[in-house]
N, C-alpha and C positions, 0 to 999 in steps of 0.2 A: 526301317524307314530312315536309313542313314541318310544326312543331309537336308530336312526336313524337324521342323521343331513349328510344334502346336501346342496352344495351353493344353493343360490333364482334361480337364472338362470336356473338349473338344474328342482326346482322345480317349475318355473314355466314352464317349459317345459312339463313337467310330470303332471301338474294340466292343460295343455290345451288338451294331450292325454286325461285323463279323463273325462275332460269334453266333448270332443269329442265323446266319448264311450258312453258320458252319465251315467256316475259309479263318484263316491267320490273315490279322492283320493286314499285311502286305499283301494278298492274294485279291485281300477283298477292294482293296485302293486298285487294285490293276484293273478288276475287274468294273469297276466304278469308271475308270479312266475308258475303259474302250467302250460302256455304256454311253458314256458323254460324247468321246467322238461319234459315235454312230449315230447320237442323234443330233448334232453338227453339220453332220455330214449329211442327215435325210434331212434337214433343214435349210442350208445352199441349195440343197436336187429338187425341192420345193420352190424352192424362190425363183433358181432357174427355168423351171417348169413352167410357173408364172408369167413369166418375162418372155419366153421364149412363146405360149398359145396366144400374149396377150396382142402380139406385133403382129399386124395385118397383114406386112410382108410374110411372115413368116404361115401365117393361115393360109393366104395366097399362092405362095410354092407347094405348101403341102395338097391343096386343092387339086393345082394343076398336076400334082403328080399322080394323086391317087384318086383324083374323080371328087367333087362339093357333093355331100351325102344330099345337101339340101335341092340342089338339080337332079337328083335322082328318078325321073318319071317312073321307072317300075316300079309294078305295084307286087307287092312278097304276096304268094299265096302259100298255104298250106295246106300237104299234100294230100 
């Protein structure tokens, strides 16, 4: 953890996760880091997701492209 300085407390908290995990120190922070970005990142692709069903325009385009489920006149039968 060159370049990094945390009270002992701290780190000893973070060396019994580790060892917990079974990972060295530093394995277990990387792996910590790319947990956090990836839930970062499913966090934006939510919000965007959001943003992007909630714009009429955009309900609108996808309509006219793929058919309003809800003008749908057929009726599904099974077979």
């Amino acid at each position: 953890m060159a370049g990094i300085e945390i009270d002992d407390t701290t780190r000893d908290r973070l060396q019994a996760l580790a060892d917990a995990a079974g990972l060295t120190l530093d394995a277990y922070l990387a792996q910590v880091a790319e947990e956090k970005q990836r839930e970062r990142a499913m966090a934006e692709g939510a919000e965007i997701f959001r943003t992007v069903t909630s714009a009429p325009e955009t309900v609108a385009a996808f309509d006219a492209e793929y058919g309003d489920p809800a003008q749908d006149t057929r009726v599904s039968r099974a077979a």
